[in-house]
C-alpha positions in Angstrom: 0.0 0.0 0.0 2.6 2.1 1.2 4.5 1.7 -2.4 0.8 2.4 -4.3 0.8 5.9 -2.9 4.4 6.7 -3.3 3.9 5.8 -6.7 0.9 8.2 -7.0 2.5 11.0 -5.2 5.7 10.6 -8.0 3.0 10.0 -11.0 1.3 13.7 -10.0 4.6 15.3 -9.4 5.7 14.2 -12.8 2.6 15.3 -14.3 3.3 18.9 -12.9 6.5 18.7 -13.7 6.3 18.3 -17.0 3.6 21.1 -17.1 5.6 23.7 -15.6 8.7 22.5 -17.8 6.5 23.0 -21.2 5.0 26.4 -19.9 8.8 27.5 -18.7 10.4 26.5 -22.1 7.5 28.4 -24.1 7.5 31.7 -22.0 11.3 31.9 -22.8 10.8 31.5 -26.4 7.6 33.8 -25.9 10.0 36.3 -24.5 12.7 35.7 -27.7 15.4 36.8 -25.3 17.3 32.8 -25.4 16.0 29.7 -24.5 17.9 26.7 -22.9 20.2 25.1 -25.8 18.1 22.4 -26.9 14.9 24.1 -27.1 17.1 27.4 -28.6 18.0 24.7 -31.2 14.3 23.3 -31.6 13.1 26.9 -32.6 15.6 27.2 -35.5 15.3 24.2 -36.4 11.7 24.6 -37.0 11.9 27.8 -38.6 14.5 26.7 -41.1 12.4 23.4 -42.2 9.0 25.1 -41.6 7.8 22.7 -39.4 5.8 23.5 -36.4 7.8 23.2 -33.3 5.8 20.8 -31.3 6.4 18.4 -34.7 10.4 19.4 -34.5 10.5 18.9 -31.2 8.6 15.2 -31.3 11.1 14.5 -34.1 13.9 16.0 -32.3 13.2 13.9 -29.2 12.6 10.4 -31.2 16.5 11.1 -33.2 17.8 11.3 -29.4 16.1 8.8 -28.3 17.7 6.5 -31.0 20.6 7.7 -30.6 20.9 6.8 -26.7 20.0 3.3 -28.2 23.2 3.5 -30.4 25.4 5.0 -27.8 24.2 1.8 -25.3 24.9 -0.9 -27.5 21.8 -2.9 -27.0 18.2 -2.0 -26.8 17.3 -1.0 -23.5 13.2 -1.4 -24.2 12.4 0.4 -20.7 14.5 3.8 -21.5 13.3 3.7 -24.8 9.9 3.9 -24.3 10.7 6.1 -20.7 12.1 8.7 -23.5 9.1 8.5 -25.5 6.8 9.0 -23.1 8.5 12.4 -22.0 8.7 13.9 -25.3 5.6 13.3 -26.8 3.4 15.7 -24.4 6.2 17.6 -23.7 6.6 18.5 -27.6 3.1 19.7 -28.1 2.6 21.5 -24.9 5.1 23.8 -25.5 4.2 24.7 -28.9 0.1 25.4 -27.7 1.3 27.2 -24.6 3.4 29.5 -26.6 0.3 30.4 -28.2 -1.3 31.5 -25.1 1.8 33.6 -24.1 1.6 34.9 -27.3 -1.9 35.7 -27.0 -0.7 37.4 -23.9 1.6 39.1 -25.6 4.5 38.6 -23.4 6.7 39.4 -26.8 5.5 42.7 -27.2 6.2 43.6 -23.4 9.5 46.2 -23.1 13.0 44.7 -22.2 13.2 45.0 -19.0 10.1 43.4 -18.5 10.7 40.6 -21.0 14.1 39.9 -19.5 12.7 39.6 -16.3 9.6 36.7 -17.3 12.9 35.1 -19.4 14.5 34.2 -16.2 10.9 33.3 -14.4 10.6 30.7 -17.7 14.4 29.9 -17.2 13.8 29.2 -13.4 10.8 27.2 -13.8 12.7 24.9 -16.3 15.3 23.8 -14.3 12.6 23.3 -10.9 11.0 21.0 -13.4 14.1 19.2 -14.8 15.0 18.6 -10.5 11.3 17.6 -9.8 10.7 15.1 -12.5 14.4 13.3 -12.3 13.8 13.1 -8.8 10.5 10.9 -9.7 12.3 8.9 -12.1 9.3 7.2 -13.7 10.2 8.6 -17.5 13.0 11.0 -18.6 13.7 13.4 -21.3 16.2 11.9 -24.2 18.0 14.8 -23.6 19.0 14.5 -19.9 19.3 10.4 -20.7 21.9 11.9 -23.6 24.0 13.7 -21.4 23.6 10.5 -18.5 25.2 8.1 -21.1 27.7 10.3 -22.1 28.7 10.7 -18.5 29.0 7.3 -17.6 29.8 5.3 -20.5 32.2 7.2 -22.2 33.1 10.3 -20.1 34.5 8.6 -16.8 31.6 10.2 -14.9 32.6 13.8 -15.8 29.2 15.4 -15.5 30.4 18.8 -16.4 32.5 17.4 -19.8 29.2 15.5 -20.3 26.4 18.6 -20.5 29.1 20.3 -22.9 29.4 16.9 -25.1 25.7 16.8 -25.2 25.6 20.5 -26.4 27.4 19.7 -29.8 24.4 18.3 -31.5 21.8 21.0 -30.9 24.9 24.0 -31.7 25.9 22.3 -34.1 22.3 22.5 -35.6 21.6 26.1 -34.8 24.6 27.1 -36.1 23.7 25.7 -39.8 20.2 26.7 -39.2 21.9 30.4 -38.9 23.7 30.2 -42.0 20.7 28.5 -44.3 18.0 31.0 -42.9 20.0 34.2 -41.9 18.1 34.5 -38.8 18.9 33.5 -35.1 15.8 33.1 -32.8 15.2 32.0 -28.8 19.4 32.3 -28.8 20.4 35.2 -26.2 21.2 36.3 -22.7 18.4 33.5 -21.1 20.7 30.8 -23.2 24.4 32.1 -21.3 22.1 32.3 -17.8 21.2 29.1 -18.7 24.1 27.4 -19.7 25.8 29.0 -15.9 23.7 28.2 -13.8 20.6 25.4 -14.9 22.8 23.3 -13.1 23.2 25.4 -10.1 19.4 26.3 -9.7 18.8 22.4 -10.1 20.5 21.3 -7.1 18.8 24.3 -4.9 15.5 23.0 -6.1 15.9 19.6 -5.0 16.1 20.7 -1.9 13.7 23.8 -1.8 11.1 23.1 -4.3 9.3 20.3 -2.9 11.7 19.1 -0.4 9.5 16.3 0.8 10.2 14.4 -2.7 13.2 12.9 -2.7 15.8 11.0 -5.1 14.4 7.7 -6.3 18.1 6.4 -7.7 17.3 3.3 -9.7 19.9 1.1 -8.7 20.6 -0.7 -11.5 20.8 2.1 -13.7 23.3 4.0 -11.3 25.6 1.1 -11.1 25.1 0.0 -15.1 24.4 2.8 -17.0 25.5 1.2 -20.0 
C-alpha cells in the first residue's frame, strides 16, 4: 500500500513537472530573449524546415532517443519507451502554450520586463528538470543523452558530459543560422542558462518540494550502459 501511494504521489509530481517544464520552455521563447540550448535549437530548427515546433521537437526527441540506443549498444526497451513517453506531451505542450503567451503578448512587453519573465521561464525549467528526475518514472532523451555520455564514455565527468551533449543542438543552430539568416530563442536567457541550470537544479531539489526525494534506480546507477 505504502508503495501504491508513493507511486501516486511521484506519478502527479511528474505530471506537474512536466507542465511547468512545457510552460517555462514556451515563456522563454515567448520572450525571444534565449531559450535553454536544446529548445534554442528546436526553434531554428523549425523555422529553417517550416515545421511547427511541437512536430520538431517530437522528431527532435525520437532522433535522441535512438541515438541513446546507439550509444548503449543494445536495446534497452524500458528507457526507450521512458524517453518517448516524456517527449511526446512535452513536444506539443510547449508549442500550444506558446500560443497562449503569445496571445498574452509577453513578446511585445518592453525589455526589462521581457528579461525579467525570461529568467521566471528559465527558473521554472530547471525546478522542473529537478522535480521530474527526482521521480524517475520517465526522462527526457535529452537528460538520458548527457547521463550516457557521462558514464559510458566520459568517466563520470558530469560537467564534460552537459558540454558533449551540447554539440548536436549548436551544431544545428549554427547551420540553421547560416541556411536561414536569422537566429531566434538564442540570447542572454541561453548564457544564464548554460551557468547556472545546473546550479538552480541542485537548490531545487532541496527547496522546491523538499518532501520528494531522489528515487536512484539502482541498476541504472551502477550500469548505465
Amino acid at each position: 500500500m505504502t508503495h501504491l501511494v508513493d507511486f501516486r504521489q511521484r506519478f502527479w509530481f511528474l505530471v506537474f513537472s512536466i507542465l511547468l517544464n512545457s510552460a517555462g520552455n514556451a515563456l522563454t521563447i515567448a520572450t525571444n530573449l534565449g531559450s535553454a540550448v536544446w529548445t534554442g535549437s528546436s526553434v531554428n530548427l523549425a523555422n529553417w524546415i517550416h515545421v511547427p515546433l511541437g512536430t520538431t521537437l517530437l522528431l527532435y526527441g525520437i532522433v535522441v532517443t535512438i541515438l541513446n540506443q546507439l550509444m548503449l549498444g543494445h536495446f534497452d526497451r524500458r528507457r526507450f519507451i521512458s524517453n518517448l513517453l516524456y517527449i511526446l506531451p512535452f513536444s506539443y505542450l510547449v508549442e500550444f502554450i506558446g500560443y497562449f503567451w503569445q496571445w498574452l503578448g509577453v513578446g511585445t512587453l518592453p525589455l526589462g520586463i521581457r528579461l525579467v519573465i525570461n529568467l521566471i521561464g528559465l527558473l521554472a525549467v530547471a525546478a522542473a528538470v529537478s522535480i521530474y528526475q527526482r521521480c524517475n518514472l520517465i526522462q527526457h532523451p535529452n537528460d538520458d543523452l548527457s547521463y550516457i555520455l557521462r558514464f559510458r564514455f566520459l568517466h563520470g565527468s558530469a560537467i564534460i558530459a552537459q558540454w558533449v551533449s551540447y554539440l548536436p543542438p549548436l551544431t544545428i543552430t549554427v547551420v540553421a543560422l547560416l541556411v536561414t539568416g536569422q537566429l531566434r530563442a538564442i540570447g542572454i536567457g541561453t548564457v544564464f542558462a548554460l551557468v547556472a541550470q545546473g546550479a538552480i537544479m541542485g537548490w531545487s531539489d532541496t527547496h522546491v518540494f523538499p518532501s520528494l526525494k531522489h528515487h536512484v534506480d539502482v541498476s541504472q546507477a551502477h550500469h548505465p550502459a
